[in-house]
C-alpha positions in Angstrom: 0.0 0.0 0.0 2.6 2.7 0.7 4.5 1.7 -2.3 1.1 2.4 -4.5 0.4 5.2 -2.5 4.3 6.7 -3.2 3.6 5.6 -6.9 1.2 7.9 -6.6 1.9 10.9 -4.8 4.9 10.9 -7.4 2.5 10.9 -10.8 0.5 13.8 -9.2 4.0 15.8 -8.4 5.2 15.5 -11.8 2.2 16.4 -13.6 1.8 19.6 -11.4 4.7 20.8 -13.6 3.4 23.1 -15.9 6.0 23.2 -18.4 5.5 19.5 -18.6 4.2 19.4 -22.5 6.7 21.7 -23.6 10.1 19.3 -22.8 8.5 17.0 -25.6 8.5 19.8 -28.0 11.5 18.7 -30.3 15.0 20.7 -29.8 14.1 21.1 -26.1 16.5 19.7 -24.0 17.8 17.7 -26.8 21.5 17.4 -26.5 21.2 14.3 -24.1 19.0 12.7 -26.3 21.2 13.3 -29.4 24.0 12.0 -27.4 22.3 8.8 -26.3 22.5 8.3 -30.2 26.2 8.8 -30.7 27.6 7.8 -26.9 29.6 5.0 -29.0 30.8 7.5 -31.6 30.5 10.8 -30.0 30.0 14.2 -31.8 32.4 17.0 -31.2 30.4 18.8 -29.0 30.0 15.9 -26.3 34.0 16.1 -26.8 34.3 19.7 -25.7 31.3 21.3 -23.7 30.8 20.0 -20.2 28.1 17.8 -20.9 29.9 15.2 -22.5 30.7 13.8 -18.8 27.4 12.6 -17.9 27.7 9.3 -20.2 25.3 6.7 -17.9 21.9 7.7 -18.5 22.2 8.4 -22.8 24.4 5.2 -22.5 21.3 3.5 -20.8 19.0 4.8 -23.0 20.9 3.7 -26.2 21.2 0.1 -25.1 17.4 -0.2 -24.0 16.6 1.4 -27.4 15.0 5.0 -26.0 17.7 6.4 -28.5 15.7 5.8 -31.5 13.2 8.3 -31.0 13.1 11.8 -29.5 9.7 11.1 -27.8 11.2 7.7 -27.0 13.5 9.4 -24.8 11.9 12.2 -22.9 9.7 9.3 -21.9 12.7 7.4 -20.2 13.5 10.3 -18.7 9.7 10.6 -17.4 9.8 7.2 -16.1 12.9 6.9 -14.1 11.3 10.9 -12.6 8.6 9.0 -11.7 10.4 6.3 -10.1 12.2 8.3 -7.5 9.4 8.3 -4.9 8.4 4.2 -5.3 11.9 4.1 -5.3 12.6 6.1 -2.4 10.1 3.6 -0.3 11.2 0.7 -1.1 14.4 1.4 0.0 13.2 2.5 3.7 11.2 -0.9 3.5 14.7 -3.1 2.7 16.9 -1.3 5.0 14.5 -2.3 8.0 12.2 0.9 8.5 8.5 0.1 9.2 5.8 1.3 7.0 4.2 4.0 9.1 8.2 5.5 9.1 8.4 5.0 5.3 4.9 6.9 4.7 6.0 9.7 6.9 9.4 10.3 4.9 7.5 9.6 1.5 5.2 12.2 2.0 7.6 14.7 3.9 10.3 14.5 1.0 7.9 14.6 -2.2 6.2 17.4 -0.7 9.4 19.7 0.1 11.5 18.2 -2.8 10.5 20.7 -5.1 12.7 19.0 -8.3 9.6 17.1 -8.8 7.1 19.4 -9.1 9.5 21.3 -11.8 12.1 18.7 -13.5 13.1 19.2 -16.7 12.9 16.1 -18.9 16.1 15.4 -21.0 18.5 15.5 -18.2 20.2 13.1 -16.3 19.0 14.1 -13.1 16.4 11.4 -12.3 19.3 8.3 -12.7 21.5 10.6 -10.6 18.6 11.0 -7.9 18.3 7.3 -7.5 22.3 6.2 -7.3 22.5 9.2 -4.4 19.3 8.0 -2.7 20.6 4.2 -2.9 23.8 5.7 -1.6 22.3 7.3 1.5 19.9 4.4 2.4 22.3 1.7 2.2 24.2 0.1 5.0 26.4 -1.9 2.9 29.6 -0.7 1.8 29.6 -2.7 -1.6 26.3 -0.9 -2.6 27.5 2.6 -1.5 30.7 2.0 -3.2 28.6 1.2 -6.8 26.0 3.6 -6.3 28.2 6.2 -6.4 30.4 5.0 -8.6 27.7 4.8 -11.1 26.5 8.5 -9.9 29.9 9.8 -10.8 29.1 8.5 -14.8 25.7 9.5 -14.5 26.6 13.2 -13.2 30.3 13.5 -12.0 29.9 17.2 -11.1 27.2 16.9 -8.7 28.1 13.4 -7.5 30.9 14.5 -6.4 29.4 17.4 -3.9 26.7 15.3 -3.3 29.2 12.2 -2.4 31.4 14.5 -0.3 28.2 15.8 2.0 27.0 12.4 2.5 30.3 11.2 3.7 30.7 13.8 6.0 27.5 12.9 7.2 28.3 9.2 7.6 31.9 10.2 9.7 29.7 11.8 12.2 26.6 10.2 12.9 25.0 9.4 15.8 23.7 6.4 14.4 26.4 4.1 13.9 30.1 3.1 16.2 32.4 5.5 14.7 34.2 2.5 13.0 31.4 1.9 10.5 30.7 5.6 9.8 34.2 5.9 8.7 34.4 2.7 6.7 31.1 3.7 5.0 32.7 7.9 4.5 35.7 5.8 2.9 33.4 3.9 0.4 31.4 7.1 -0.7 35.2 8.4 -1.6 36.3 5.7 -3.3 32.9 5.3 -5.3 33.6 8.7 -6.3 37.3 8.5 -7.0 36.2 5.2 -9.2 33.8 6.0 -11.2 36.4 9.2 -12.0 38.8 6.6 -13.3 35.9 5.1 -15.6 35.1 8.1 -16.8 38.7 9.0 -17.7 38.9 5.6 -19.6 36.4 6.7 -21.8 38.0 9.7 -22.6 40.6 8.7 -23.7 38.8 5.9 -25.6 36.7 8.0 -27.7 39.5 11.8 -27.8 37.3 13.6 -25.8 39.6 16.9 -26.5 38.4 18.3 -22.6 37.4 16.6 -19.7 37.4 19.4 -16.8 33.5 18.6 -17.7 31.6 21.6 -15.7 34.6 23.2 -13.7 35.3 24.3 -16.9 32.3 25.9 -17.4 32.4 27.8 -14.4 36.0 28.9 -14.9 35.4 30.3 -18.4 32.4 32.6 -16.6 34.6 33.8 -14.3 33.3 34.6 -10.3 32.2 38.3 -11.0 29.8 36.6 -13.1 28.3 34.6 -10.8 28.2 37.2 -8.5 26.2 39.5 -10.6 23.8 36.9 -11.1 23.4 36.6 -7.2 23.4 40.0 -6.4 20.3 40.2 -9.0 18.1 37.9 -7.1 19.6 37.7 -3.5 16.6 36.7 -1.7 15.5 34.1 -5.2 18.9 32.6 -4.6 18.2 31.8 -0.7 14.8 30.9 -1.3 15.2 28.5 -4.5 14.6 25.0 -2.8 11.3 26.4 -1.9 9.5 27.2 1.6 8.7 23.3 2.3 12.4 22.2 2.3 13.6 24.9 4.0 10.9 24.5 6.9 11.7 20.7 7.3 15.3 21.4 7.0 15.6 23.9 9.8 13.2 21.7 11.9 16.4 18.9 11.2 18.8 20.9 12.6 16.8 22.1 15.7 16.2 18.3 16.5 20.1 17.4 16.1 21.0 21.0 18.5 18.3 20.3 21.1 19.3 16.7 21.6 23.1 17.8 21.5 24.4 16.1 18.2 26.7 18.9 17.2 29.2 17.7 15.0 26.5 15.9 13.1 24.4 19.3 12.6 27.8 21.1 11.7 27.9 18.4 9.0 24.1 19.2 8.1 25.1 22.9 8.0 27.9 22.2 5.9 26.1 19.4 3.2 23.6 22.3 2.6 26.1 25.3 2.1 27.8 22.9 -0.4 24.4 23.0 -2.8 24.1 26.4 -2.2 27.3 27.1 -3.7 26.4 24.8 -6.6 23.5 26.7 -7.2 25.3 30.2 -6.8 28.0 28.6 -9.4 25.6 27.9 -11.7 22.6 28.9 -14.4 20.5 26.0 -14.1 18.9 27.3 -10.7 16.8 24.4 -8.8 18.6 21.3 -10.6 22.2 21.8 -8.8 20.6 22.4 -5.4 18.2 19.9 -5.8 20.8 17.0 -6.9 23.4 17.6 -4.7 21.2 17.9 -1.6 19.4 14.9 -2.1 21.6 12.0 -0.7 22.4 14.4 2.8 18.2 15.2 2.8 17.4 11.6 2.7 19.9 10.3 5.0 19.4 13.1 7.4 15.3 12.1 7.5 15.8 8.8 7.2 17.8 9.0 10.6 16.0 11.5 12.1 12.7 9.6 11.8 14.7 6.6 13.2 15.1 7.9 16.0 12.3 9.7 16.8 10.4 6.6 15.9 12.9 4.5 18.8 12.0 7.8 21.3 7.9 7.6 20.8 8.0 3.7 21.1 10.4 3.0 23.5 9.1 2.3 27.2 10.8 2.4 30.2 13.2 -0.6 31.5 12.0 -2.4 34.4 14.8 -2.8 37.2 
């Protein structure tokens, strides 16, 4: 039931976007999808514009035959958007969460996650979403070590901050011995650091000509740049993630200060400055935020529920 009820809650997010008709319109957001054609015989522009990093998802969609067609695409890209919230439950429901906890994150993250309410099909967002989420949830160091491995081919720019919050996260937690928080910081890293290597293969497979992918990009803008475009919007920029995140995500780090977890709230502080210096490096407004947040926002509910959960059921010991 929760995972029908997730299903869902996600179909009626999506479809509140009301751009939604207009990513179908052909040339928008077509550069992936023209990519997914060529990933074994790339153009010259997936060689040299920072775009030509994010091989996983048109690699996917070439082998599974969404290539073929422009619609056929955009509608692999709707699914796996779709997917994030069935997705996100059925993870809470393998790594040992009862259902009344899963429901409550469910609804708490697809209401204040406002990517889903405003994604832009085409991009590789979605597949990213789903290798950071499997990241956070997991308490095996195998699957972390994967997940972001395959997140660092899927998106390497935003893996990479999103990896690096989550394993400060993981170092100091409450939740585990600080043994196993360290061992599961080290796999995030070495996910990363991994899937780098991959993605360096294939450069030099196919002569991609650059491969500083979106650091690049950034560097040729130069910070006044940036800066002007903050300075435009000050109070846009702050506000971007939308009311609903930033209400449950200062209720977060009240809970970790009143019950005394500091270094762990530092670490919440810090995984959320870290997206908001993606975003102010950035034009694509919501999308960097909203990727590189993800894997800290879901770990930090899906402990925080934990443990409120193990407070509101747990009765006193007799002597």
């Amino acid at each position: 039931m929760v995972l029908i009820y997730s299903f869902f809650l996600s179909l009626w997010l999506v479809f509140q976007n009301p751009l939604l008709d207009s990513y179908f319109a052909l040339g928008n957001v077509d550069w992936y999808a023209n990519y997914a054609k060529t990933i074994f015989h790339p153009e010259h522009l997936a060689k040299v514009l920072y775009w030509g990093e994010s091989i996983l998802m048109p690699l996917i969609g070439n082998l599974v035959g969404a290539s073929q067609t422009f619609i056929a695409y955009k509608v692999f890209c709707a699914t796996l958007l779709i997917s994030i919230l069935p997705f996100l439950a059925l993870l809470f429901q393998l790594y040992g969460q009862n259902a009344l906890q899963t429901l409550l994150v469910v609804t708490i993250f697809g209401i204040s996650f406002k990517l889903l309410q405003t994604a832009g099909l085409g991009y590789p967002d979605p597949l990213t979403i789903l290798l950071l989420i499997t990241a956070a949830l997991s308490r095996n160091k195998v699957v972390i070590f994967l997940a972001l491995s395959l997140a660092a081919l899927a998106h390497f720019s935003m893996a990479a901050v999103g990896a690096i919050a989550l394993s400060l996260l993981f170092f100091t937690t409450f939740e585990w011995n600080k043994k196993t928080g360290i061992l599961f910081g080290l796999s995030s890293l070495a996910g990363l650091l991994f899937g780098r290597g991959v993605l360096e293969l294939w450069y030099r497979h196919f002569d991609y000509l650059y491969t500083n992918g979106r650091l690049a990009a950034v560097l040729d803008k130069g910070i006044p740049f940036f800066a002007q475009q903050y300075v435009a919007d000050i109070w846009g920029f702050w506000l971007t993630p939308g009311m609903p995140f930033l209400i449950v995500y200062t209720c977060i780090l009240l809970y970790l200060l009143i019950y005394k977890h500091y270094l762990f709230m530092c670490t919440a502080v810090i995984a959320l400055l870290l997206s908001y210096g993606v975003l102010f490096f950035t034009v694509d407004g919501l999308r960097g935020f909203a990727v590189t947040i993800v894997p800290a926002y879901v770990f930090l509910l899906a402990t925080l529920s934990k443990s409120l959960f193990n407070k509101t059921t747990s009765t006193p010991r007799s002597k």
